[in-house]
DRENDO-1510 file (C-alpha; in Angstrom, 1 decimal, always signed):
<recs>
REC; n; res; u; v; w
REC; 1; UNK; +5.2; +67.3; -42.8 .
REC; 2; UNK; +3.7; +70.7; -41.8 .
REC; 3; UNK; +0.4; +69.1; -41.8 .
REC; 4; UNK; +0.5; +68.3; -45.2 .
REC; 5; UNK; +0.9; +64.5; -46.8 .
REC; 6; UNK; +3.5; +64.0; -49.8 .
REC; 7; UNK; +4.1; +61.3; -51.9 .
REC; 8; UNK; +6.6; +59.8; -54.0 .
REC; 9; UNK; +6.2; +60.7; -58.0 .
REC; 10; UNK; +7.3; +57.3; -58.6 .
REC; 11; UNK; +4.2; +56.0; -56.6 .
REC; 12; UNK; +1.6; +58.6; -57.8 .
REC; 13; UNK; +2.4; +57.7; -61.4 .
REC; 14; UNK; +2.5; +54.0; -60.8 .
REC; 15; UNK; -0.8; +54.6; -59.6 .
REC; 16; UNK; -2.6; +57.0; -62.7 .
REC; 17; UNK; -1.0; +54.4; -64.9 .
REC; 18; UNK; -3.6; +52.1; -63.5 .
REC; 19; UNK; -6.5; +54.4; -64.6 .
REC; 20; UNK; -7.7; +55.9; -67.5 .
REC; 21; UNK; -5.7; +59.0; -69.5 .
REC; 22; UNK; -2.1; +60.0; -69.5 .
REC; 23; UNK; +0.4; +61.3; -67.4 .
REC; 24; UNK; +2.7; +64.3; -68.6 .
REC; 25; UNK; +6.0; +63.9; -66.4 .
REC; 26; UNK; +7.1; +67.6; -68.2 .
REC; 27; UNK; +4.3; +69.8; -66.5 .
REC; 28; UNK; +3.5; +67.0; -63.8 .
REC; 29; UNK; -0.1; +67.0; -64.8 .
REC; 30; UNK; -2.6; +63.9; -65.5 .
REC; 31; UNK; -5.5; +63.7; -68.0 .
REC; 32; UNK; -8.0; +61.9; -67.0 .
REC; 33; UNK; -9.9; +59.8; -70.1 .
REC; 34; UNK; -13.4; +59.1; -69.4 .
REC; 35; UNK; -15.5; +56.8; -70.8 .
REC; 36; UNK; -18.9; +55.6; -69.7 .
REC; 37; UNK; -19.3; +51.9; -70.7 .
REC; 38; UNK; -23.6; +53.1; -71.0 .
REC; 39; UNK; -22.8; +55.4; -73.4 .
REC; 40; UNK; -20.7; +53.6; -75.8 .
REC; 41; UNK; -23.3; +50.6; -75.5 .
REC; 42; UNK; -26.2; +53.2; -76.7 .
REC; 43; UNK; -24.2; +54.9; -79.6 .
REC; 44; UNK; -23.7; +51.4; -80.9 .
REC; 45; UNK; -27.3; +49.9; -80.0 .
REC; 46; UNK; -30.0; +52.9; -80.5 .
REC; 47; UNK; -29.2; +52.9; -84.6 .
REC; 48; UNK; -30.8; +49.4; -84.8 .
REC; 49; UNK; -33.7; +50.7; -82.4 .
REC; 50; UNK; -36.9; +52.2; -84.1 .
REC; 51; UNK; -40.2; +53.2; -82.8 .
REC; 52; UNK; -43.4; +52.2; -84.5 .
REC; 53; UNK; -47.1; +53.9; -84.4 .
REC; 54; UNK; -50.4; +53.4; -86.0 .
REC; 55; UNK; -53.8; +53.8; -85.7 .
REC; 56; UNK; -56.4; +51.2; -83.2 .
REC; 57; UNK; -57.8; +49.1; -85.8 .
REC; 58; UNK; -61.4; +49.6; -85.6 .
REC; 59; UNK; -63.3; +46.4; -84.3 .
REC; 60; UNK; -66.6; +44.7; -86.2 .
REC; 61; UNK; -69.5; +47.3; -85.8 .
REC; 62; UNK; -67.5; +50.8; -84.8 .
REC; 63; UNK; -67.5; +53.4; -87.1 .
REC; 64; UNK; -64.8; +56.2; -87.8 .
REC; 65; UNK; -64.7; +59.6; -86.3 .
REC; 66; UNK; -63.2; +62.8; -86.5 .
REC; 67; UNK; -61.2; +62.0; -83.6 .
REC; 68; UNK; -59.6; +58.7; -85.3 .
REC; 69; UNK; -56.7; +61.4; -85.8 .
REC; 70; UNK; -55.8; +60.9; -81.9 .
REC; 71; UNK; -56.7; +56.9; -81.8 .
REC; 72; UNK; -53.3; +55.7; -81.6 .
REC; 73; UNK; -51.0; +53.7; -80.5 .
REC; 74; UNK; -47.0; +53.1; -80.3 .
REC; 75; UNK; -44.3; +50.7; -79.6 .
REC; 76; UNK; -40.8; +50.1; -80.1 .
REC; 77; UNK; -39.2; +47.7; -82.7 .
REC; 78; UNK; -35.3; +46.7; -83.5 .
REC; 79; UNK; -34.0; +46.2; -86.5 .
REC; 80; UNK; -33.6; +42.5; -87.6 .
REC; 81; UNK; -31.9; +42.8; -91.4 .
REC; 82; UNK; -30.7; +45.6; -92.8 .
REC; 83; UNK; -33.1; +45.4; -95.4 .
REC; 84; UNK; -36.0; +46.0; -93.8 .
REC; 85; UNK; -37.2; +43.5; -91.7 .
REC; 86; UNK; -38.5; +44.6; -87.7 .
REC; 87; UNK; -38.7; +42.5; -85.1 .
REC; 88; UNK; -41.6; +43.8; -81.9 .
REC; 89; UNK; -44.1; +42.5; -80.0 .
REC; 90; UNK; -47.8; +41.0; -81.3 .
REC; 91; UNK; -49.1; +43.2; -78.8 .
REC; 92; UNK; -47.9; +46.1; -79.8 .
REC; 93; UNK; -49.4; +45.8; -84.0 .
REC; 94; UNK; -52.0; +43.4; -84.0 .
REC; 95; UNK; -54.2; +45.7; -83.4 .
REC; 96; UNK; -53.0; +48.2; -85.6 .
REC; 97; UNK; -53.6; +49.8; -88.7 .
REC; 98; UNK; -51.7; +52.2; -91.0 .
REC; 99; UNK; -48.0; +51.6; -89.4 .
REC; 100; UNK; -45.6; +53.7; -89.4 .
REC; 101; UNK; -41.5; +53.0; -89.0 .
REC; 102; UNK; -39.5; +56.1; -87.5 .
REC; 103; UNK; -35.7; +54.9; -87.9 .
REC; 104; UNK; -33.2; +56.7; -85.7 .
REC; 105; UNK; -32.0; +59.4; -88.0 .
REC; 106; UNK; -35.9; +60.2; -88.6 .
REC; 107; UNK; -37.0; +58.7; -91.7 .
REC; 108; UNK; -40.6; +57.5; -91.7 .
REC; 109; UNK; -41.4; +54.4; -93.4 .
REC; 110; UNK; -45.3; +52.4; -94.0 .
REC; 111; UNK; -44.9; +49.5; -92.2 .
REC; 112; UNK; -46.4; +46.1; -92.9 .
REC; 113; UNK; -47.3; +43.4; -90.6 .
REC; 114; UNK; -45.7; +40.3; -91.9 .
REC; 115; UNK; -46.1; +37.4; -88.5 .
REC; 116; UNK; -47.2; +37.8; -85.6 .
REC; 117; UNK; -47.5; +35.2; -82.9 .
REC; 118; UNK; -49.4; +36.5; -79.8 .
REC; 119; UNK; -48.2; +32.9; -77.8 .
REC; 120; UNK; -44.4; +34.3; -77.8 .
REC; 121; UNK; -45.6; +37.7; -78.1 .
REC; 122; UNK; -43.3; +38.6; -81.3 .
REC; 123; UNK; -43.9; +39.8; -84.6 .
REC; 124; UNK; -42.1; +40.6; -88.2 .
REC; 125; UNK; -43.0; +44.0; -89.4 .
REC; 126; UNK; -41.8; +45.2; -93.1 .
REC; 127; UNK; -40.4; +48.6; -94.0 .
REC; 128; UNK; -39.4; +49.3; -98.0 .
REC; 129; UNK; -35.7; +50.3; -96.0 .
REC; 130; UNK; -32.3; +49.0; -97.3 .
REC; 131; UNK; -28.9; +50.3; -95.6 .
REC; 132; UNK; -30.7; +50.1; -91.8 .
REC; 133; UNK; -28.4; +48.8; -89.2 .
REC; 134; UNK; -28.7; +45.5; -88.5 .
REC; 135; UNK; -28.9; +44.8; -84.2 .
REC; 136; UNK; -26.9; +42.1; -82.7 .
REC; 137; UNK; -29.0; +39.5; -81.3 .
REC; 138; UNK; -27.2; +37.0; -78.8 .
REC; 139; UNK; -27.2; +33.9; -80.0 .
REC; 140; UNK; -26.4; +31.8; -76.9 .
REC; 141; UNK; -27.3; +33.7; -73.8 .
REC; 142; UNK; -24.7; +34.0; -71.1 .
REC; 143; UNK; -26.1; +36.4; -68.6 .
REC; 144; UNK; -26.1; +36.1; -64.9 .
REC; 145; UNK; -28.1; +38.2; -62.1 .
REC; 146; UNK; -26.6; +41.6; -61.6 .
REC; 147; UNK; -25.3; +42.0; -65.3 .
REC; 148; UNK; -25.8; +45.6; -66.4 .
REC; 149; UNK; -28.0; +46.3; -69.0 .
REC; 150; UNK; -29.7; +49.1; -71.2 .
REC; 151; UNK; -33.8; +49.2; -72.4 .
REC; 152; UNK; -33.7; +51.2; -75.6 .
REC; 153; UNK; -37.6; +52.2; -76.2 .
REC; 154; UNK; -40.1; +54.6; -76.6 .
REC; 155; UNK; -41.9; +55.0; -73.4 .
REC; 156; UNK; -45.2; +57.2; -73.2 .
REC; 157; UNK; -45.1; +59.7; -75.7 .
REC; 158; UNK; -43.6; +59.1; -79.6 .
REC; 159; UNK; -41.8; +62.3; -79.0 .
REC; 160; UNK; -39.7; +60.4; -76.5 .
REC; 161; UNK; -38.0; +58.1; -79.0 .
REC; 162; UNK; -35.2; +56.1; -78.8 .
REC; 163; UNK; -35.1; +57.1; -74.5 .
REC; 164; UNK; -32.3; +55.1; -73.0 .
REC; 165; UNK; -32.7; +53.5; -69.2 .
REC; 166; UNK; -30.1; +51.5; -67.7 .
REC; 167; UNK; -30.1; +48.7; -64.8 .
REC; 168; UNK; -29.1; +45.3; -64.1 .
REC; 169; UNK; -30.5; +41.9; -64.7 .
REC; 170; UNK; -32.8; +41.2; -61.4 .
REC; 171; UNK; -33.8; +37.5; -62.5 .
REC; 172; UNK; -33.6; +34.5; -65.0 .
REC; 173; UNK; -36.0; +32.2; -66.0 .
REC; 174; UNK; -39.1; +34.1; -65.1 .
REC; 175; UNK; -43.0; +32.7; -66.0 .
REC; 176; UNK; -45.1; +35.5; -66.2 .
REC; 177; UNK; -48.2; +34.1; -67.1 .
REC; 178; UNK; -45.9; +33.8; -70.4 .
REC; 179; UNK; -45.5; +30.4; -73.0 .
REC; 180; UNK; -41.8; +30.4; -72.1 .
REC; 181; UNK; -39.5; +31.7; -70.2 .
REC; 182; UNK; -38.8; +35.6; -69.2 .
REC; 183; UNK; -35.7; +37.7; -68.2 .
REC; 184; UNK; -36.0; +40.2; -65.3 .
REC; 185; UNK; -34.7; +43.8; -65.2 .
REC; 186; UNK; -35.1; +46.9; -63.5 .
REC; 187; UNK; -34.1; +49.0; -66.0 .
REC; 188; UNK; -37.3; +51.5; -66.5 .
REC; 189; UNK; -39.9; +49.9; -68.9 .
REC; 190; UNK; -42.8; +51.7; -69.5 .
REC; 191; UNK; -45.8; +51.8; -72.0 .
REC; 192; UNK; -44.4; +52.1; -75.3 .
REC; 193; UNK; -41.1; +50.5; -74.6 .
REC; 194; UNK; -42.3; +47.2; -75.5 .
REC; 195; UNK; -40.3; +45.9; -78.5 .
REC; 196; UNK; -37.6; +47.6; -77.8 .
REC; 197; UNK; -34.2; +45.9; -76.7 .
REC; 198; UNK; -32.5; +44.6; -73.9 .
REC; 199; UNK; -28.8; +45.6; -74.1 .
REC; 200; UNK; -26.1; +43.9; -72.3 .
REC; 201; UNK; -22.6; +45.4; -71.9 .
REC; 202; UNK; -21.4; +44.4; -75.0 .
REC; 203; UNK; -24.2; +46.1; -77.4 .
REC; 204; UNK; -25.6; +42.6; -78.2 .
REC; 205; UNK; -29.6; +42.7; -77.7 .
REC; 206; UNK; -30.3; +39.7; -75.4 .
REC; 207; UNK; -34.3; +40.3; -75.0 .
REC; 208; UNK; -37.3; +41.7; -76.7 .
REC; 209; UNK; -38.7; +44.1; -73.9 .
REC; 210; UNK; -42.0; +42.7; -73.3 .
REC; 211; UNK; -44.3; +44.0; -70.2 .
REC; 212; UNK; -44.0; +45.0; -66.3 .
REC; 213; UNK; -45.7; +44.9; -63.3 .
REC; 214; UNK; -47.3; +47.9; -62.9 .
REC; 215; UNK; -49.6; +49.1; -59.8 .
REC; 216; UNK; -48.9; +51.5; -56.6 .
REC; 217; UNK; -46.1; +50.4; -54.9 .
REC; 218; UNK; -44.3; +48.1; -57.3 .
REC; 219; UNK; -41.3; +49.2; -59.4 .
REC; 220; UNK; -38.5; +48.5; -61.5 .
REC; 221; UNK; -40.3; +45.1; -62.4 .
REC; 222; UNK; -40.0; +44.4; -66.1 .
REC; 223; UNK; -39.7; +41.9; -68.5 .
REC; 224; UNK; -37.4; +40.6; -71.7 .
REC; 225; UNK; -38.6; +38.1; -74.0 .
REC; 226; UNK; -34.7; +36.1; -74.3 .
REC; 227; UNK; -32.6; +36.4; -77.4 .
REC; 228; UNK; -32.7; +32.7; -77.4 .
REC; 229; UNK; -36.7; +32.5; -77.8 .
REC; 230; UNK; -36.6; +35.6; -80.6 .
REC; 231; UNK; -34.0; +33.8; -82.7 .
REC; 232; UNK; -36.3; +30.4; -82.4 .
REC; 233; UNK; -39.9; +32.2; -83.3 .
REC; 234; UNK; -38.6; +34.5; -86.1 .
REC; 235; UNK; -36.1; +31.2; -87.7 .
REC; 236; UNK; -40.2; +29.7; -87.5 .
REC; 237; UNK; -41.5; +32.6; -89.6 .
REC; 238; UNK; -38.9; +33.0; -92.3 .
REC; 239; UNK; -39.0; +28.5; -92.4 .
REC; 240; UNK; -42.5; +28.5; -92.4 .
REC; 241; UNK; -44.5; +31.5; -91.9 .
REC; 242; UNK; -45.4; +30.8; -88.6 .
REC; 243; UNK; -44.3; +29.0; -85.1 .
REC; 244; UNK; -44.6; +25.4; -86.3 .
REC; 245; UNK; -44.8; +24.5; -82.4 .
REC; 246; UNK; -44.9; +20.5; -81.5 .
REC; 247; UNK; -47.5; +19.8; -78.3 .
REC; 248; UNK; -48.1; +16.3; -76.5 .
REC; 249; UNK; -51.8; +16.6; -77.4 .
REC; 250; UNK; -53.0; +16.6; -74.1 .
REC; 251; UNK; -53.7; +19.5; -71.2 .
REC; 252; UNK; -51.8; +19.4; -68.1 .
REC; 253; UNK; -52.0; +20.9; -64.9 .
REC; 254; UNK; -48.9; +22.4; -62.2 .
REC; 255; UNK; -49.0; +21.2; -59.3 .
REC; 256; UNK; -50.0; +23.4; -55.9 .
REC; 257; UNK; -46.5; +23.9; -55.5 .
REC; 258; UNK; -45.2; +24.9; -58.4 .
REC; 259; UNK; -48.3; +27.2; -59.3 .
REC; 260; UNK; -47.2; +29.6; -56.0 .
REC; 261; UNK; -43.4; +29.2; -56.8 .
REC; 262; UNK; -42.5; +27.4; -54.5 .
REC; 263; UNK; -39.5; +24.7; -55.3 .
REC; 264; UNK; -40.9; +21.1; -56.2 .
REC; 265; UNK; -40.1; +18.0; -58.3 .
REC; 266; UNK; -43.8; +17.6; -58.4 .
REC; 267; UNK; -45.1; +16.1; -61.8 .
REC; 268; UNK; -47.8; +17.5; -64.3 .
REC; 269; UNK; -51.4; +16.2; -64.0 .
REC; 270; UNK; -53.0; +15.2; -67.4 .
REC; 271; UNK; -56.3; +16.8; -67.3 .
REC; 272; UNK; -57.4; +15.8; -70.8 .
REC; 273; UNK; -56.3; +14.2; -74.0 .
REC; 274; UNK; -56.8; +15.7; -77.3 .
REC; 275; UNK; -58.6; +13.1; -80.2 .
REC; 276; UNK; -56.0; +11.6; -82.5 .
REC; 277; UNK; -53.4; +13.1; -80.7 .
REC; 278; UNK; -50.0; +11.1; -80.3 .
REC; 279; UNK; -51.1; +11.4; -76.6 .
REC; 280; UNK; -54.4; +9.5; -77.4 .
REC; 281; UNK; -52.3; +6.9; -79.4 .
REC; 282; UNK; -49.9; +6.0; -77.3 .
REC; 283; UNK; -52.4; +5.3; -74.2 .
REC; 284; UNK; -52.2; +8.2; -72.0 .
REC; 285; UNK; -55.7; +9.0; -70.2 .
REC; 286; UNK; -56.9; +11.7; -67.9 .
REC; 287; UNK; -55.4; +11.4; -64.3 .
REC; 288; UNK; -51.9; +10.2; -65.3 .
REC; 289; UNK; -48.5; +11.9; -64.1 .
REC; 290; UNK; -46.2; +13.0; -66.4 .
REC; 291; UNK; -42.2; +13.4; -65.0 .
REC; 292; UNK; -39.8; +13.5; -67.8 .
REC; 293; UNK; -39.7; +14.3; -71.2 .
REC; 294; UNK; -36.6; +12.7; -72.8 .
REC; 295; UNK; -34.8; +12.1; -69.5 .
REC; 296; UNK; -35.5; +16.0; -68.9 .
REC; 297; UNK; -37.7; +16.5; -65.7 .
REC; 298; UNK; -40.3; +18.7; -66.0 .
REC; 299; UNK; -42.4; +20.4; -63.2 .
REC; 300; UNK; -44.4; +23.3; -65.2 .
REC; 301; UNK; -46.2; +24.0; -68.0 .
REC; 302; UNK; -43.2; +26.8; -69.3 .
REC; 303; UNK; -40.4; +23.8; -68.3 .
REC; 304; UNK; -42.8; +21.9; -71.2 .
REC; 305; UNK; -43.0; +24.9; -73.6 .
REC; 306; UNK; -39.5; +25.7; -73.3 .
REC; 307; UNK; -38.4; +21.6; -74.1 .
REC; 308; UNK; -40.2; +21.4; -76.9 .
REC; 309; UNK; -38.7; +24.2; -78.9 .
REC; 310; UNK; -36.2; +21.6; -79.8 .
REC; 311; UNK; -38.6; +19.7; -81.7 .
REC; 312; UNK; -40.7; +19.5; -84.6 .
REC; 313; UNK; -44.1; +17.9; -85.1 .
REC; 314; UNK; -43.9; +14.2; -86.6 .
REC; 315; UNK; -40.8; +13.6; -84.1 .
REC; 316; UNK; -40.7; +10.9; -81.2 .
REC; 317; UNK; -40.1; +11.4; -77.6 .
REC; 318; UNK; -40.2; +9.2; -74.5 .
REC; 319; UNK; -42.1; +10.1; -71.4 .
REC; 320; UNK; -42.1; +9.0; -67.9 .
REC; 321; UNK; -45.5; +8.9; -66.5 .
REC; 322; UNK; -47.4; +7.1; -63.7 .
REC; 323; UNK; -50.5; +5.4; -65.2 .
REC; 324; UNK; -52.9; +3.2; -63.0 .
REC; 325; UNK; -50.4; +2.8; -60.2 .
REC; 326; UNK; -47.6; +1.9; -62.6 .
REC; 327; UNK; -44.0; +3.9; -63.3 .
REC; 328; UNK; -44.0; +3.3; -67.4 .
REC; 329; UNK; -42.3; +4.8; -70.4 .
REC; 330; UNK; -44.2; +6.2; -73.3 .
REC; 331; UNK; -43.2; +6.6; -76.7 .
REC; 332; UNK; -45.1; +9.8; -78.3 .
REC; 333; UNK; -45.6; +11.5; -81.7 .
REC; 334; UNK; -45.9; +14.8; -81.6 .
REC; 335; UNK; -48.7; +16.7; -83.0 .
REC; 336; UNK; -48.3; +20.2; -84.2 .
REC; 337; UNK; -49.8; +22.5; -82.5 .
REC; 338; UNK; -52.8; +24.5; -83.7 .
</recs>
């Protein structure tokens, strides 16, 4: 009417009703309540996030300096129990010396180096802490491509602790020249995020950020060690102080096809057999074709790695290999892996 649009109260409430705040029908005004799903998931997440720094460790032969000051290096840890125990990467303190814990609130803390295993890429650090906030580490991962997430880290600089970058989940299952598998994200990652957590929307840490592609035209390519994969390496250091892996005892070797990606039920090629392995025991010899694993088909080296995190050494499994021209089933012992 006159140019103008009107609409019926009735309707226009119906429809604030639907969003977020309150409606006053005495003044005929609306509050909006906002509240940013991002920032609720870092107020509840960042407490359990820490960064860690320390000095290079000095290799056989180098001497000290007077700039030994500036030698060093930093990473991102989260918290695993409250009383002090700090789950990272090896590659961010295996190599260093003299660590040192920054907690959220700013207390500093000497760290100690407890496990590390540089095949997973984890490690335990130590802080004399009690009281810290414990993260939430999903226990079962339910995540699917295009699931927001949140990198909580310390990216370049130890001044820029506890930074917060958000994206989405760009891929599952990812090898990156990695023992098992990888989660994909294009939240930012950076040097000196590694260690720090992968966030999904409801503040549970479902990875351990781990590393990214990084060269002239290439971003937003990172990567999350999986909940799943922390929970089993740490359970391994608290059992028994380190990753008490099971192998086959033998070397394999991807096919053509799986080695570029592409899609294959290809099986793996036995290029040698370790002595006294359960592998040498139970007959299998350089050339044969392994398919299965328990019934489980298996078409990389990572699809291996990944199966047999539901083992111990000293257990049986069966295999389905092609030996001499002929489809048989093995039973193996597995060895532990050294």
């Amino acid at each position: 009417m006159n140019g103008d649009v009107y609409v019926k109260l009735s309707d226009l409430k119906g429809l604030l009703s639907a969003s977020s705040g309150s409606y006053d029908s005495g003044s005929g005004t609306y509050t909006f309540e906002t509240s940013d799903p991002i920032v609720e998931i870092a107020k509840k997440t960042s407490p359990s996030v820490v960064a860690i720094i320390g000095k290079s460790q000095l290799k056989s032969g180098e001497s000290s300096s007077k700039n030994d000051r500036f030698n060093l290096i930093h990473g991102t840890g989260v918290v695993w129990e409250s009383n002090g125990w700090i789950v990272t990467n090896a590659h961010v303190v295996k190599d260093m010396a003299q660590i040192t814990v920054v907690t959220y609130d700013g207390h500093q803390y000497a760290g100690k180096k407890m496990y590390v295993d540089e095949e997973s890429d984890l490690a335990l650090v130590k802080i004399d802490a009690t009281d810290l906030v414990k993260a939430t580490f999903a226990e079962k991962l339910d995540v699917e491509v295009g699931d927001p997430v949140i990198a909580i880290g310390t990216p370049i600089s130890f001044t820029l602790r506890n930074t917060v970058t958000s994206g989405i989940i760009s891929g599952l299952g990812r090898s990156v020249n990695s023992t098992y598998r990888l989660l994909q994200t294009d939240a930012a990652i950076n040097p000196g995020n590694s260690g720090g957590a992968l966030v999904n929307a409801k503040g549970e840490v479902i990875g351990i950020n781990s590393l990214k592609y990084a060269a002239a035209g290439i971003d937003n390519i990172g990567f999350a060690i999986p909940s799943e994969t922390v929970i089993y390496v740490i359970n391994n250091f608290m059992q028994y102080g380190k990753v008490n892996r099971s192998t086959l005892g033998m070397n394999l070797e991807e096919s053509w096809a799986a080695v570029v990606g592409l899609p294959t039920e290809d099986p793996l090629k036995v290029i040698t057999v370790n002595k006294n392995s359960g592998a040498e025991k139970t007959g299998v010899v350089s050339g044969d074709l392994l398919y299965s694993i328990d019934g489980v088909s298996i078409n990389t080296i990572v699809d291996v790695n990944e199966l047999l995190k539901k083992y111990t050494p000293g257990q049986t499994v069966t295999l389905k290999m092609l030996s001499g021209g002929d489809l048989v089933e093995r039973e193996l012992v597995l060895s532990e892996s050294k």
